[in-house]
C-alpha positions as CSV (number, residue, x, y, z in Angstrom):
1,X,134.5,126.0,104.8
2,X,132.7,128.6,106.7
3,X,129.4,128.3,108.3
4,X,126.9,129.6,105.4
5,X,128.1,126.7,103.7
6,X,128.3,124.4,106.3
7,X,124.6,125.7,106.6
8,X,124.1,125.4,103.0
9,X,125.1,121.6,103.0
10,X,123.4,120.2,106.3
11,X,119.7,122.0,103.8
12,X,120.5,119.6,101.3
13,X,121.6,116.8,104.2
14,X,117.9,117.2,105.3
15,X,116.1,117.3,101.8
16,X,117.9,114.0,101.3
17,X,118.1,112.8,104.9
18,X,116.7,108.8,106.1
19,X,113.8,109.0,108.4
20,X,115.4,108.2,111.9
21,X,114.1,107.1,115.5
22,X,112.4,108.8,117.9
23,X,114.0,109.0,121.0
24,X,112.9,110.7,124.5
25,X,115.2,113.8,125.0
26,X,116.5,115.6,128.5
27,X,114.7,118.6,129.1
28,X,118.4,119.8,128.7
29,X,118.7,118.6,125.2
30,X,114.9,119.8,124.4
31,X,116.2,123.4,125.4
32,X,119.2,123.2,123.4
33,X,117.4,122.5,120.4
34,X,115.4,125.1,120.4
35,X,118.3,127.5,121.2
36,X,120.1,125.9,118.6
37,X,117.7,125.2,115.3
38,X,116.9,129.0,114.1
39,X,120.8,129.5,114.2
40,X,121.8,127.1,111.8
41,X,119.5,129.1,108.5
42,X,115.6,128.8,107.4
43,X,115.1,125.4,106.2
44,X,117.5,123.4,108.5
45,X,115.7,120.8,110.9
46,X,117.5,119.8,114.3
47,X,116.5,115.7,114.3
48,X,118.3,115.3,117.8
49,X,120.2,116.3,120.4
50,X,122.0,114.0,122.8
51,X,124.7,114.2,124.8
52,X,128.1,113.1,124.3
53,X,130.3,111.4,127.2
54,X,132.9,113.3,126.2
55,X,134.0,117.0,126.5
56,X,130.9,117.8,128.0
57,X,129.9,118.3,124.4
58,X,126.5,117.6,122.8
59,X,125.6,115.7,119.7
60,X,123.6,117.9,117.3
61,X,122.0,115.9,114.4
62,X,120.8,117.5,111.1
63,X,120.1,114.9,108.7
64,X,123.1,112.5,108.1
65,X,125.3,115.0,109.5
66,X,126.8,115.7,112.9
67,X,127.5,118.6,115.2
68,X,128.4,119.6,118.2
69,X,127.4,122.6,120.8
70,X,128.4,123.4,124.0
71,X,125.2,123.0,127.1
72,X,124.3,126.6,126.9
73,X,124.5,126.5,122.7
74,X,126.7,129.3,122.7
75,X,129.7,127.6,120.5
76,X,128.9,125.2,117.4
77,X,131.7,122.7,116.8
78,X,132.5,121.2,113.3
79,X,134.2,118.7,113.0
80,X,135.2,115.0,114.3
81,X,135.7,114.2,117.5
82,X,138.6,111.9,117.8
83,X,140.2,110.1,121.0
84,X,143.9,110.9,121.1
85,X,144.8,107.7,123.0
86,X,143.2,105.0,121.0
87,X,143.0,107.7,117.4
88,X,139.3,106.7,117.3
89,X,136.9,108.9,114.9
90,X,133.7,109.2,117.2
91,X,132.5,111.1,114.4
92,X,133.1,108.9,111.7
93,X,131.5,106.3,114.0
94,X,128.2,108.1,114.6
95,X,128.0,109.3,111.3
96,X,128.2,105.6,109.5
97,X,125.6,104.5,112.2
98,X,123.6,107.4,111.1
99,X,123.8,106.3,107.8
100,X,123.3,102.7,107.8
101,X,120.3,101.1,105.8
102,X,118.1,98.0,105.9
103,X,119.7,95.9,103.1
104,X,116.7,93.6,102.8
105,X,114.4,96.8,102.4
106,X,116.5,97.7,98.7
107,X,114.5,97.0,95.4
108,X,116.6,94.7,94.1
109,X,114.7,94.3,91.2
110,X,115.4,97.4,90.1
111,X,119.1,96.6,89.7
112,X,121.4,94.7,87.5
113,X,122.8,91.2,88.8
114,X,125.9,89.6,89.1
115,X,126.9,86.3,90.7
116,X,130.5,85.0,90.6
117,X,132.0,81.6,92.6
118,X,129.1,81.0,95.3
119,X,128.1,84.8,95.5
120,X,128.2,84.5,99.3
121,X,129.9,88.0,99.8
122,X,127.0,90.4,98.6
123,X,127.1,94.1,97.9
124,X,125.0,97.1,96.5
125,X,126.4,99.4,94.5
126,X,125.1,103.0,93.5
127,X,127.5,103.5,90.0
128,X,126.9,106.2,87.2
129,X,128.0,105.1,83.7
130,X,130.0,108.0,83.1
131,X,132.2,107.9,86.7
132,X,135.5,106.9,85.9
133,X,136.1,105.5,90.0
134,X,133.2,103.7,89.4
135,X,135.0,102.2,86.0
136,X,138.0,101.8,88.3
137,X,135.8,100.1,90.7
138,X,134.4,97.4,88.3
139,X,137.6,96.6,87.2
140,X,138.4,95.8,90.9
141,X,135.0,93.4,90.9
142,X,136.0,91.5,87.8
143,X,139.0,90.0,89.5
144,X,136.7,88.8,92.6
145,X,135.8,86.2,93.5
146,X,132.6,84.5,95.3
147,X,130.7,87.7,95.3
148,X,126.8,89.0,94.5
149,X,127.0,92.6,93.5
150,X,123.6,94.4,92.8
151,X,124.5,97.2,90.6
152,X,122.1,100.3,90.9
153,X,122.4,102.4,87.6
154,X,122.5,106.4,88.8
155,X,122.6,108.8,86.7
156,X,123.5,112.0,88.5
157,X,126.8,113.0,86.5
158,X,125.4,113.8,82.7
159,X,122.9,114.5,80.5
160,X,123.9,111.3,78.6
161,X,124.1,109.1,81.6
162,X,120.3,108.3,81.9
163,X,120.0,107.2,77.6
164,X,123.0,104.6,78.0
165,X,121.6,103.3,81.3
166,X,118.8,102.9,79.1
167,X,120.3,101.4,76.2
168,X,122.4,99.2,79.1
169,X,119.2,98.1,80.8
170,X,117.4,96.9,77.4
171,X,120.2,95.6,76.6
172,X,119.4,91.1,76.1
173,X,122.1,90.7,78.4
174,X,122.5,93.8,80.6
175,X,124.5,92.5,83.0
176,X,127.0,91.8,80.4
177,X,126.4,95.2,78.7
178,X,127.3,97.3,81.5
179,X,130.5,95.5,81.9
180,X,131.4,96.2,78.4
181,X,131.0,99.2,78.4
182,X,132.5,99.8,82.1
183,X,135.1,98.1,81.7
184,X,135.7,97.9,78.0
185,X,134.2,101.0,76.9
186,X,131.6,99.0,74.1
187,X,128.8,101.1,73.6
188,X,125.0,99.1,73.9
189,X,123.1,99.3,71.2
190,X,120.2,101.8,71.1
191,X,117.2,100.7,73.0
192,X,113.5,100.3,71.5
193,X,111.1,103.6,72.5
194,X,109.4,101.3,74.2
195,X,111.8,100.0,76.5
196,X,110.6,100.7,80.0
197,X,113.6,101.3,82.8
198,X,114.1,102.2,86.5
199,X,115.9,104.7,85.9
200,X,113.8,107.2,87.6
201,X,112.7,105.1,90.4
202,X,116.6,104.4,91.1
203,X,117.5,108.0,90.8
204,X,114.1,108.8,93.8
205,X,116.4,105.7,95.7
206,X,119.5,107.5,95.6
207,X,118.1,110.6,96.7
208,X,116.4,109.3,99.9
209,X,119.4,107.4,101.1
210,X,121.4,110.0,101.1
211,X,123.4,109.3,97.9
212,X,125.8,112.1,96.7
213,X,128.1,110.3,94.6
214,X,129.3,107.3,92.9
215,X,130.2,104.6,93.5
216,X,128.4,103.9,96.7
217,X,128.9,100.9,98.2
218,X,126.1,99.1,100.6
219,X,127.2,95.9,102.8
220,X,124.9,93.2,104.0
221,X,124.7,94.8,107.4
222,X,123.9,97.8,106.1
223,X,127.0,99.7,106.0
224,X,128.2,102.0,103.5
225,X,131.5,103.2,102.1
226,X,131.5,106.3,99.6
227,X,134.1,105.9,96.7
228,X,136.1,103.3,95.0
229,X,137.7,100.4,97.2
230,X,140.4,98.3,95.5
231,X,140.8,94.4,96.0
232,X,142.4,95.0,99.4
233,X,140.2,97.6,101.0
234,X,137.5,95.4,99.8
235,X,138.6,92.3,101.0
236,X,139.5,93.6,104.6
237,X,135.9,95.3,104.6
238,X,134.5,91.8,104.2
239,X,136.6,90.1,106.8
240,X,135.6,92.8,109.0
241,X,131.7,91.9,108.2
242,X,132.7,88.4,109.3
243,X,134.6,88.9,112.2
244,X,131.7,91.2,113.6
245,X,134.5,94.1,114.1
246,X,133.6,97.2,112.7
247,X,135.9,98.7,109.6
């Protein structure tokens, strides 16, 4: 990838981006960011710049996305970082703290339910009923057990997707619809005119955390992993939630 796209994907990164913290910056890091910023293309906003305590890099931060720059902003660095005696991804690391959400602060109401055994394991769940890894990924959740999942209905993949999210969400029993038809392939039955849905609200959701594809899976701590997990990713994800250890 070269940079113009780089450039072109941190512009949407920033459209999309989670409002962040303010933090107090070096007069080293003020001056980078202004070298910096009218490099990277009109409409791309520098959030931060911190330094790194390694390679005497710093952290550039555009959106959810990470960069790095030398102290004199003469090199840009893309990339992960990674520490060849432990293989640690300081990248990957930043970027899922970046990217980590206030579970409590999700409209839950505005997605479907499901509660299986004593629903203690919870998870959100950004899915778009015409993604086949999300299909794959509900046939993973049926054979769980003791788990809440809050399915989010996202229609970013086609034209279709929003009028059987519809049809799903009027459905009398739209939990059960959408696992028909995700899993079984049943098709709901047409909904009233009148039906109201939040399906627009939903897709305003996805867009301001970030969401670029489905599934998308949110953890009680606020984590997220993009894509399909199977039973065992899954299950070592929530071990990892309970042990405190990051995964």
């Amino acid at each position: 990838m070269d940079l113009k796209q780089c450039m072109a994907g941190l512009t949407m990164a920033v459209t999309f981006s989670m409002a962040g913290l303010v933090v107090a910056q070096t007069p080293q890091e003020v001056t980078i960011k202004k070298l910096v910023e009218p490099r990277l293309g009109d409409g791309v906003k520098v959030d931060s710049v911190t330094k790194t305590p390694y390679a005497g890099l710093y952290e550039v931060r555009v959106g959810s996305e990470v960069l790095y720059t030398d102290d004199k902003a003469q090199f840009l660095f893309v990339g992960n970082v990674i520490d060849t005696r432990t293989g640690a991804n300081y990248t990957r690391a930043r970027v899922d703290e970046i990217n980590k959400i206030k579970f409590s602060d999700l409209p839950l109401e505005m997605a479907l339910k499901t509660v299986k055994g004593d629903g203690k394991r919870v998870i959100a769940v950004f899915e778009d009923p015409n993604c086949g890894y999300c299909k794959r990924f509900r046939q993973t959740l049926a054979g769980m057990d003791n788990i809440t999942v809050y399915t989010f209905m996202y229609n970013i993949l086609a034209e279709d997707s929003t009028v059987k999210s519809k049809n799903i969400w009027c459905s009398a029993d739209r939990n059960k619809a959408w696992d028909e038809w995700m899993i079984n392939g049943k098709v709901a039955p047409n909904a009233p005119a009148n039906c109201v849905t939040p399906n627009e609200k939903v897709l305003e959701l996805g867009h301001k955390l970030n969401v670029r594809g489905t599934p998308a899976i949110f953890f009680l701590d606020g984590s997220r992993v993009p894509g399909a997990l199977d039973a065992k990713a899954l299950e070592e994800k929530f071990a990892s939630l309970k042990s405190g250890k990051a995964n």
